[in-house]
N, C-alpha and C positions, 0 to 999 in steps of 0.2 A: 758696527756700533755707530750708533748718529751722532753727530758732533753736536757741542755743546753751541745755543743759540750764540753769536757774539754782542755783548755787552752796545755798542751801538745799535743794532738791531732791533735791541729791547726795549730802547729809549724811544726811538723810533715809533716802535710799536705803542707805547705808553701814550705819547703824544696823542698818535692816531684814533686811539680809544678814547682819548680825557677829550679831543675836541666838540663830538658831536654830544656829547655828554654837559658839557661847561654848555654849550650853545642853547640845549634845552633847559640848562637851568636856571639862564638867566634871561631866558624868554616868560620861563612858568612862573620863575619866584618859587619859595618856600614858603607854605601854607599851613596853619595847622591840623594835627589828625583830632579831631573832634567827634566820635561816637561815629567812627567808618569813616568821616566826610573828611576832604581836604576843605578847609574856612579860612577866609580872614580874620582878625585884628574886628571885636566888636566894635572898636577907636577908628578901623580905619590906618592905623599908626601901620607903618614897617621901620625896618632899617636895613641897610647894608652888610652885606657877608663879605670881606676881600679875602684872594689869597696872597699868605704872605711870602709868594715867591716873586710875586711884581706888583701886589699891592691892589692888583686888578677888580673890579667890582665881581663877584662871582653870582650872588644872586641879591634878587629885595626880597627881605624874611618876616614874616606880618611879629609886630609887636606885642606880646600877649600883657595883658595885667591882669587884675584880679575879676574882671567881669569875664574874660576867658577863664579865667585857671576856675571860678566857678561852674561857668558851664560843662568844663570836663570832669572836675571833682562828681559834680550830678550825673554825667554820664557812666562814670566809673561806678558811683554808688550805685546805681539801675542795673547796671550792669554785673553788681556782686553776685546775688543770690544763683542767679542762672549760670557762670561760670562758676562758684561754688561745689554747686548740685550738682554739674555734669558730673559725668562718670570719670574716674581716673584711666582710663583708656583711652577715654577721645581727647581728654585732655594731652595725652601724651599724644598721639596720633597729628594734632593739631601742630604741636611745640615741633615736634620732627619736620614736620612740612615745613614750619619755619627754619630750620636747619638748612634743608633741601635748598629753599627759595634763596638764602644767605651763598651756598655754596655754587647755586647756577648765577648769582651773580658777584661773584667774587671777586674780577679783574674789572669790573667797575668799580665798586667797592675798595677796592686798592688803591687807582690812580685818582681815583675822585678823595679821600682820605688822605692822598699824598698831596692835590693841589690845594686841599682846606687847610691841612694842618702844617704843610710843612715837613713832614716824616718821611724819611726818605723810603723809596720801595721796596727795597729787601729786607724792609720790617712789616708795613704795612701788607705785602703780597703775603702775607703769613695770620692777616689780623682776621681776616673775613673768615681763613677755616677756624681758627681759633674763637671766635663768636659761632659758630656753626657748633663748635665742640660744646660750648657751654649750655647752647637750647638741647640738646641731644642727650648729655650729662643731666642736667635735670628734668628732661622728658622722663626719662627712663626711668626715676625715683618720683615721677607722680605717683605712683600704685602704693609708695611707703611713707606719702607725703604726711598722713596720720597717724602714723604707728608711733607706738608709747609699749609703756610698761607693764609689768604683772606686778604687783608689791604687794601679796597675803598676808593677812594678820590672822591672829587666832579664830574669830568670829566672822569675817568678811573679806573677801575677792576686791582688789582695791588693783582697777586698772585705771593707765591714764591713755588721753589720745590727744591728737592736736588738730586743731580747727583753723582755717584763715582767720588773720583779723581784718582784715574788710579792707577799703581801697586804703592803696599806699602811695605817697610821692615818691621819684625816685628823681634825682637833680646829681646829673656827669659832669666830668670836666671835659676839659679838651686838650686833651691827651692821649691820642690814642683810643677817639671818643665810640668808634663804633662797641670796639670789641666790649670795652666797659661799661657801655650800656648796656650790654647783653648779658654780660658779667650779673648783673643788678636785676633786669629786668624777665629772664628765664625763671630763675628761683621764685620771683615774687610771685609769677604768673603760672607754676610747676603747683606751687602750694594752695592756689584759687582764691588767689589776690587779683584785686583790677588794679591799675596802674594809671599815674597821671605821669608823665616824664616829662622833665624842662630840661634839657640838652643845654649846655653852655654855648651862650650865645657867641664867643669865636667861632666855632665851628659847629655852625650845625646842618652840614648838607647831609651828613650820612645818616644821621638822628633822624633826618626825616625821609631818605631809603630807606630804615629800618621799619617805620612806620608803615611803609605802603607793602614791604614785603610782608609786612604780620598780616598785614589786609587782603592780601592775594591768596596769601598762602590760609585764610579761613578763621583767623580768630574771631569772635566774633565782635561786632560794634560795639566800642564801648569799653572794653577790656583794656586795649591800652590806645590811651590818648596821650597825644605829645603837645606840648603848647611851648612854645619859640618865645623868647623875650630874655630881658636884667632880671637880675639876681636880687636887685631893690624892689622890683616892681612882680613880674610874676614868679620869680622864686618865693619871693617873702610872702606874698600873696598863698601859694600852694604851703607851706611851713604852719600859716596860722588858719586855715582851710579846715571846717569843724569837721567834716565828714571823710577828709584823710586820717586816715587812724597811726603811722607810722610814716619816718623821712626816713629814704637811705639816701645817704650822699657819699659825695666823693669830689677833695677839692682841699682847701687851704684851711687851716687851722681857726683861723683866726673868722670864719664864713662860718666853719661849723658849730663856735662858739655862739654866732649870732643866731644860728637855727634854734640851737638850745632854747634861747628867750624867745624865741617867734612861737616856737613851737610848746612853750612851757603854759598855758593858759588854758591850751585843748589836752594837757598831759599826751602827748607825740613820743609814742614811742621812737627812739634815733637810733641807727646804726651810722656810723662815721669812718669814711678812712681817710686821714687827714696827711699832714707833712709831715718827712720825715729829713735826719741828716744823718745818713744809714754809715756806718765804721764799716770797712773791712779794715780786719785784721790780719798782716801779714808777719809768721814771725819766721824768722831764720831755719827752722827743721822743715820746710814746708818745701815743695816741690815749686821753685820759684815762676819755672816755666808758664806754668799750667794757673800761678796763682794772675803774673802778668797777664794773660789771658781776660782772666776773669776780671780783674781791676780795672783794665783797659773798656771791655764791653760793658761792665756796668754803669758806666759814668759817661760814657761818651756816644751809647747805644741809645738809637729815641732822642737822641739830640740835646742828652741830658733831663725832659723835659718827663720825668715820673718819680712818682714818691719814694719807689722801693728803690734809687740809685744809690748806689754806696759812693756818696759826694766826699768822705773822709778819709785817706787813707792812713790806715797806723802801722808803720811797718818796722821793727826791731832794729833799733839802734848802727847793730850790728853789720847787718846787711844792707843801709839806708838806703846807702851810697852808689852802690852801682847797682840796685834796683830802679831807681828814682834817676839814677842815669838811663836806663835799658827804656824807663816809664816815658822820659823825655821823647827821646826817639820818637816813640811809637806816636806819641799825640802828636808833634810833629806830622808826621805820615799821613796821618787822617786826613781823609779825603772829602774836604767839604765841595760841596755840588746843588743842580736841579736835583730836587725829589723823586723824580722819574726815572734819573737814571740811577740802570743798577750800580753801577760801581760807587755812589755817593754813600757814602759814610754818614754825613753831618748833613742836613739840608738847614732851610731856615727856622728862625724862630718863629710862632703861634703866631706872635700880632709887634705890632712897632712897641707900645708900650713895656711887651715882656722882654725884648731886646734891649730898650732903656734899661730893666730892672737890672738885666744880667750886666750888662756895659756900668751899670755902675759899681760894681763892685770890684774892677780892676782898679779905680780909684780907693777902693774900700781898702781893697789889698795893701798897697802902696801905701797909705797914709797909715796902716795899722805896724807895716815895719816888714812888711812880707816879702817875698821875690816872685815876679812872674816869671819860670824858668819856660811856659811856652804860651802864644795866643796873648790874650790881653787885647783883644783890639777887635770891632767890627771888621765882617770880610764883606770886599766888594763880588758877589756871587753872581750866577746867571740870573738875570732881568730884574737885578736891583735889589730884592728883597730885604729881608729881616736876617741874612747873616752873621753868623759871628764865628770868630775862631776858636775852635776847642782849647779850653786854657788848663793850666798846668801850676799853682801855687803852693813854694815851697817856704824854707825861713819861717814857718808860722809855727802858733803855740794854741792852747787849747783855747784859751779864752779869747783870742782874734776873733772879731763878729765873725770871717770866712770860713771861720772852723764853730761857729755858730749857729747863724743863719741858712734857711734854704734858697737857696740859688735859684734852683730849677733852672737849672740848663746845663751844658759842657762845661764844668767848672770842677774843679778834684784840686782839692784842701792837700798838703802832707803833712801829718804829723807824727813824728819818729817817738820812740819809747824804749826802755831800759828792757823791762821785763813783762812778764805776765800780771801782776800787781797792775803796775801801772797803764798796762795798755786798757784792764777793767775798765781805771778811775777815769782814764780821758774819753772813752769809751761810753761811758755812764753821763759825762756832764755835759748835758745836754737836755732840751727840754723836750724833746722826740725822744718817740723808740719805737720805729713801726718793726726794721728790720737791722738784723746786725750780719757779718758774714765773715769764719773765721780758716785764715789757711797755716795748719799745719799738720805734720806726721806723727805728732805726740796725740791720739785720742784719749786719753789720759786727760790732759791741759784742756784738749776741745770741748770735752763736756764739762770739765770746769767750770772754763770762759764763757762756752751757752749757757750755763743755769746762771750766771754771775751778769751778763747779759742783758741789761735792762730793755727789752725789746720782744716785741708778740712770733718774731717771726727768725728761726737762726737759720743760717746754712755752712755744714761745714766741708769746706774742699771745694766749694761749688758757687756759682753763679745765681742766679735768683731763678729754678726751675718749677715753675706752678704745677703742682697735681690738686685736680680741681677736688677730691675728698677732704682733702687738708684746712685745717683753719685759717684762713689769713686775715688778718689786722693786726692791730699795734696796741701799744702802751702809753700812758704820759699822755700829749699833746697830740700824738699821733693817731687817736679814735678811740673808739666803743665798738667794741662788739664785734664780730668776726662775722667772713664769708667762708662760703666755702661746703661742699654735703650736707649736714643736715646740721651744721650750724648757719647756715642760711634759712631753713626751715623754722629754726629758735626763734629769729628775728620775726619772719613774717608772719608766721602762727604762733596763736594763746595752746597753752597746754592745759587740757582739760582732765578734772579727776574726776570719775566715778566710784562710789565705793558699793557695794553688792553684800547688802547683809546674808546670812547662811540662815535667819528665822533662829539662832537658839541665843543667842546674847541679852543678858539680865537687861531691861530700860525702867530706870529710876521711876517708882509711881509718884508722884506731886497731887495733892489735894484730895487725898483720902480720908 
């Protein structure tokens, strides 16, 4: 039996890979994909990429605004009809290659994703085949990307089918940015959509590997363009873009509300997955072991730093106590680190700024009347960065902004409850609801609790496990409209009705 690699070896190796890799990237710059072509900045403008594990410059990214994001939108639109038309074979055949190209480079992909975002690697070493699985997933469903219905009536054949709606913007966050652009940008491109992509400008080194591998591996020019820049300038810019016909996004609440008006003038169609402050539910019949597990990894896995975390804990009066002790422990434990290495747990946060946001809510805590029983405090980590220590706040009530607010980061709220009633109502008050997650041995009370649930997405006994046929989005604050099999298809494609008269049905004569 071969021994397992040792955990210094791996870092080692990590390093050795991400150096000649950073060295080329901050020689080339980040350019945009523009109808095949890597281009600058019409302005001329860039700005700076760093990572926030020592703050380091990693590349200059050319600036896009609205004179780029138009000349890609133009590309995209030229580019419709001919990826339309193709056949849904080569279509797939293409999307796989894209697959392919993702999977032969997946351990650059990894440590380069680890030194942009900050995400430590025994998440990200998972991200690249996971983007690999999403183009392959909707390759596969190009052939039924227009299948519709039969609905006969007495006199006529009344089929429906569906048709692209023509280029789409797709605008990521940076979180975990590669796999979620793929997430976004497969379906669009599966359904014979052309794509204009703005990558969030924290991190957009992989956004634009993404780009060169769709390019290598054969899409054709023009299908998907990526353009680098602010969210003020060429986000907003691609939003109010007359010839993109749909935004998908993915990002903050209060961004997608602004797309809404950007986009409300050209009638943009929107798909949204926005913030969420996700409840698990813990109540006393429930297998405590396994549910600690899951409490533990949803909140503190990814660095805190995604929408579907369960930032809430509700856990049964009953049992509070020495769950929430056993909890303590374990966050404690957590092993904040460089991103490279495997055994790190917790790496840094995205950018300095989001590090403020989360840092200030341990003041938040404190003045609201709450307890930090772990963390609270920036860590001093390897080569300085944007860490912080996984925190743990107890003493709090529903209404505490902590039990409020999205955090986005290592941050887990507790708040304890009587019964099933009540863990609903605290459960419910809140202006999210992407995801809820409930652990008990009563299936009975579980489906309850899920239909009771104000929230697009439940899991119950389990951790947040994506099966890509599934719906995913939210409710309330937390978005529009779902991903996921062919409710991804909903979004990017109009559904078309034919009706098929049979020649015998009476037609009213007029002006006889």
């Amino acid at each position: 039996m071969d021994k397992p690699t040792p955990k210094g070896d791996v870092f080692q190796a990590n390093r050795e890979r991400a150096a000649p890799l950073l060295k080329k990237l901050r020689a080339d710059g980040i350019g945009h994909m523009i109808d095949g072509k890597i281009v600058a900045s019409i302005s001329g403008e860039t700005f700076e990429t760093r990572s926030p594990v020592d703050n380091a410059t990693l590349a200059s990214v050319a600036r896009g605004n609205a004179e780029d994001i138009d000349r890609a939108a133009t590309a995209a639109a030229l580019a419709f009809k001919p990826w339309r038309d193709m056949g849904p074979a080569m279509r797939r055949k293409l999307l796989h290659r894209v697959a392919d190209a993702i999977e032969d480079n997946a351990e650059d992909i990894a440590v380069l994703e680890c030194i942009d975002t900050g995400q430590a690697y025994r998440f990200m070493a998972k991200a690249a085949i996971r983007a690999a699985e999403n183009f392959r997933f909707f390759a596969d469903k190009c052939a039924e990307a227009r299948d519709g219905l039969n609905t006969p009536s007495d006199e006529h054949w009344n089929v429906s089918t569906r048709v692209p709606i023509g280029p789409v913007g797709v605008i990521t966050p940076w979180n975990t940015p590669f796999m979620l652009s793929t997430w976004k940008i497969a379906p669009a491109l599966a359904a014979g959509c052309t794509v204009v992509h703005k990558p969030a400008e924290w991190s957009p080194v992989t956004a634009d590997l993404l780009a060169k591998l769709a390019k290598q591996a054969g899409i054709p020019d023009g299908v998907l363009n990526t353009v680098h820049g602010f969210g003020e300038e060429a986000g907003k810019a691609l939003t109010e873009h007359p010839a993109i016909k749909a935004i998908g996004f993915v990002g903050e609440s209060a961004t997608g509300s602004a797309i809404m008006k950007q986009g409300a003038p050209t009638l943009k169609r929107v798909h949204f997955e926005l913030g969420g402050k996700n409840p698990v539910i813990v109540f006393d019949d429930a297998d405590l072991d396994r549910a600690l597990d899951a409490v533990v990894f949803m909140i503190y896995s990814l660095n805190g730093e995604r929408c579907t975390s369960s930032s809430r804990l509700l856990v049964q009066a009953s049992i509070a106590e020495k769950f929430v002790e056993k909890l303590t422990a374990r966050v404690k434990a957590l092993k904040v680190g460089h991103p490279l290495d495997p055994a790190t747990e917790i790496g840094p946060l995205i950018h300095e700024r989001h590090l403020a946001k989360v840092c200030s809510y341990f003041d938040v805590a404190r003045q609201d009347g709450a307890v930090i029983a772990a963390g609270g405090k920036a860590h001093d980590g390897p080569g300085g960065g944007h860490y912080v220590q996984p925190t743990l706040v107890t003493g709090a009530h529903s209404k505490m902004r902590v039990a409020q607010e999205e955090v986005f980061g290592p941050f887990l709220t507790v708040l304890p409850f009587r019964d099933e009633t009540e863990a609903v109502e605290i459960a419910n008050d809140i202006r999210y609801g992407l995801t809820g997650y409930v652990w008990t041995n009563d299936m009975g009370r579980g489906m309850r609790v899920a239909d009771a649930l104000e929230a697009g997405m439940i899991w119950l006994n389990s951790e947040n496990v994506r099966h890509l046929p599934t719906p995913f989005g939210g409710m309330k604050a937390s978005g529009i409209g779902r991903d996921g099999g062919d409710y991804s298809f909903d979004f990017y494609m109009e559904t078309k009705h034919v009706s098929l008269a049979r020649g015998t049905h009476k037609i009213q004569k007029l002006g006889i």
